[in-house]
Phi, psi and omega in degrees: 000141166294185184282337182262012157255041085325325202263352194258007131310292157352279184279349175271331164290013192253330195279345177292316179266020195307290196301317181298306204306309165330292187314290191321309197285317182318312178320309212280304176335301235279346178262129205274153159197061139299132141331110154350318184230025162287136184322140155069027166250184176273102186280280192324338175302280182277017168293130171123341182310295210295342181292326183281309189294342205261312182285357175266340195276293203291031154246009185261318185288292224291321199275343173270350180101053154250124168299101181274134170203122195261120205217183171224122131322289208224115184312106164131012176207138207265105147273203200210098177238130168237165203219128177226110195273130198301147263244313167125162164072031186222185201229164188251157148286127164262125156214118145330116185203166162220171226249328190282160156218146196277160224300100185298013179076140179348047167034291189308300152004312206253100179303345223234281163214164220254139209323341154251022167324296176083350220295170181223118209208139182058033171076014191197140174270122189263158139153189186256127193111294183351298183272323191230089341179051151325353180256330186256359143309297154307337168298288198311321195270325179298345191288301172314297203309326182301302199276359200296313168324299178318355192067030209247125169250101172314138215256331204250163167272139169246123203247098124323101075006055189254111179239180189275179162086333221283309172322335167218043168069042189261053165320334171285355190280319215228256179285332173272350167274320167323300150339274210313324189301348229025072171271097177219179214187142146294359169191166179219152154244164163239108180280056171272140182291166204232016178269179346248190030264018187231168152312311184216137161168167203259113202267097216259015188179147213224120161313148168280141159220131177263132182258083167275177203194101189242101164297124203220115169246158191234204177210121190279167179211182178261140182308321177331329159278357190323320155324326171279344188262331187244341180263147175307122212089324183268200207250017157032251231270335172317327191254292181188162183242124120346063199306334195283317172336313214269297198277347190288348196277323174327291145357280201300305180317331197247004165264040060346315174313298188306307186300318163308309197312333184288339189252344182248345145266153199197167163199169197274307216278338180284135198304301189232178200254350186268338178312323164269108199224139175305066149305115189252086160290019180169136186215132168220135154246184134123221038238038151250058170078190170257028163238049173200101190295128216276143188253023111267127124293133139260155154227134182258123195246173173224134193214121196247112205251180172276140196320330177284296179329117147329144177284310190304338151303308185288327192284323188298330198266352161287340208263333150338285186282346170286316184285316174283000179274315184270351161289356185253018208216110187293307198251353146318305170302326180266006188205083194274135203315156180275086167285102183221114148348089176254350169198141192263051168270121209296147140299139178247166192207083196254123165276170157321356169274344203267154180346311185279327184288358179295306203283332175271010175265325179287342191268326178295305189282315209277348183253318173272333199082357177227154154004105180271121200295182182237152153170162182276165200265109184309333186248240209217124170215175178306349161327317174297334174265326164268352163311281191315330174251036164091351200250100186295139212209109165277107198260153195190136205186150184271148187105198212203135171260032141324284189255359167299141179074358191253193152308167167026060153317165188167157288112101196283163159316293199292315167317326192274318192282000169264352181297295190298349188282306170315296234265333192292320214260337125332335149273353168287303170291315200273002170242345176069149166241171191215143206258000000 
């Protein structure tokens, strides 16, 4: 066969399996894996989703040819990799997902359907996990199956992933024991979604994310006096401090930060230089409420830098700009705000240039006809972990993190089956096939 009654063979066997892809993502939806060790949920509870979901996936990869193995890292939660071995003389493939997801939130929240629901309406599949991101999982095995249907055997080994964990960075749980298990590859793609700002396109570098912890102490009182503390005369830090007072000067310092930042960081693959930014995503004072002025504050930030940046730089030039802020502050000074590093997740930065972004460029244009964009990836995915372990690793995935995590969670169809056109017609470039 050319190569183009190879894509168009191919791509006609993924519309044939259009309804199987559908099916599969419903499926997956309908079993709850909340992550385990997400805050402020009944964690004995959800230990095992992920498991149920990897034990309903792995007689589905085995009906496809792939050699499986379902195994735990961390007692209550299995991930899953199959392997499908190659023809010979072809370089393998990985392609990446994960099984868990965070928490849908209230029933009432979800307008459409209801979250573990799976329906499917208006062309799109609803529930939590639909995007992020069980629908781009199933794109991968469906990808695989197309082309084997196709009369096609890969000359490279092709490796399925579906691990635990991703959510909340339990990588020794999930994709880095998968690494450790030796699941590796010459390239990986990882199937997270990847709008927007495109539906689909290939995404070679992913922002650093800092997890912080800014602590603020005061001197408690009975409120009643808060008058002695803010009015002109009175008898202020001698009598009692506000901490939320304290941390709101902090607060302020690092929206400040943040606002240089829009204008001194940057990277080519990010839309804009404001994309990296200081969110203070949880503030607790008191904590005894609002008639004792609270003598602790925390604020927890999510703090998101460019891929190029040393960590070790970023934290210095925050813990920095914390310090001159509190220097502007008589009980700041004497009492300096609390800093604690509490998680790192590193960034990848693959170029454009290296092979698998060739071959998924080739794979992009053969489903569309057109030019495939480039750009960076707004959040955090396991990419980063298979990067760091020598495995180049691209993400590229149906959906939009519009609506990843929130209510009325959702997946278009035409996303999942052009998502499989792409990943099918990537192991035709990047493993070479054999008839």
């Amino acid at each position: 066969m050319t190569d183009s009654q190879i894509r168009e063979r191919v791509l006609a066997e993924v519309d044939a399996l259009a309804d199987e892809l559908v099916q599969m993502t419903i499926d997956t939806v309908r079993i709850p894996s909340v992550n385990p060790t997400y805050p402020g949920i009944d964690q004995a509870a959800a230990l095992g989703g992920e498991t149920r979901v990897n034990e309903f996936c792995q007689p589905l990869m085995e009906a496809v040819g792939l050699e499986t193995d379902l195994w735990e890292a961390e007692k209550g939660r299995a991930n899953l990799a199959g392997k499908f071995s190659g023809a010979g003389g072809g370089r393998s493939l990985l392609f990446n997902g994960h099984v868990d997801v965070v928490p849908p939130g209230p029933d009432a929240n979800w307008s459409k359907a209801g979250p573990w629901s799976g329906e499917v309406i208006d062309g799109k599949i609803w529930g939590r996990g639909s995007c992020d991101m069980k629908g781009g999982n199933a794109a991968t095995l469906i990808a695989l199956k197309a082309v084997l249907q196709a009369g096609l055997h890969p000359k490279g080994d092709v490796i399925l992933e579906f691990v635990v964990g991703e959510e909340m960075m339990n990588t020794e749980a999930g994709t880095g024991a998968a690494i450790e298990r030796g699941y590796t590859a010459d390239a990986a793609i990882v199937a997270e979604a990847s709008g927007p700002p495109h539906r689909l396109g290939i995404i070679p570098a992913s922002p650093g994310l800092l997890y912080m912890a800014l602590t603020v102490k005061g001197k408690a009182v009975h409120a009643s006096m808060r008058d002695e503390l803010i009015r002109a005369g009175g008898g202020g830090a001698a009598i009692g401090v506000s901490s939320i007072d304290k941390a709101q000067i902090v607060m302020d310092g690092l929206r400040q930060l943040e606002e240089e930042w829009g204008q001194t960081k940057s990277h080519p693959m990010f839309k804009r230089p404001g994309h990296f930014t200081i969110y203070p995503g949880l503030v607790q004072g008191g904590p005894n409420g609002p008639f004792v002025i609270s003598e602790e504050s925390r604020v927890e930030y999510a703090i998101w830098h460019p891929p190029q940046e040393p960590v070790e730089d970023v934290r210095a030039e925050v813990e920095a700009h914390i310090a001159r802020v509190a220097a502007t502050d008589s009980w700041l000074r004497d009492n300096p705000p609390k800093v604690e590093w509490l998680l790192w997740w590193p960034p990848f930065d693959v170029s454009p240039d290296e092979p698998i972004c060739k071959a998924l460029e080739a794979a992009y244009t053969g489903v569309f006809g057109t030019e495939a964009p480039y750009y960076g990836f707004a959040a955090v995915d396991d990419g980063a972990f298979l990067n760091r372990a020598g495995i180049p690793a691209i993400t590229i995935g149906p959906g939009s993190l519009l609506v990843a995590h929130g209510p009325d969670e959702h997946v278009e169809i035409d996303d999942l089956i052009d998502a499989a056109k792409i990943y099918a017609l990537a192991i035709v470039e990047w493993c070479g096939v054999a008839s």
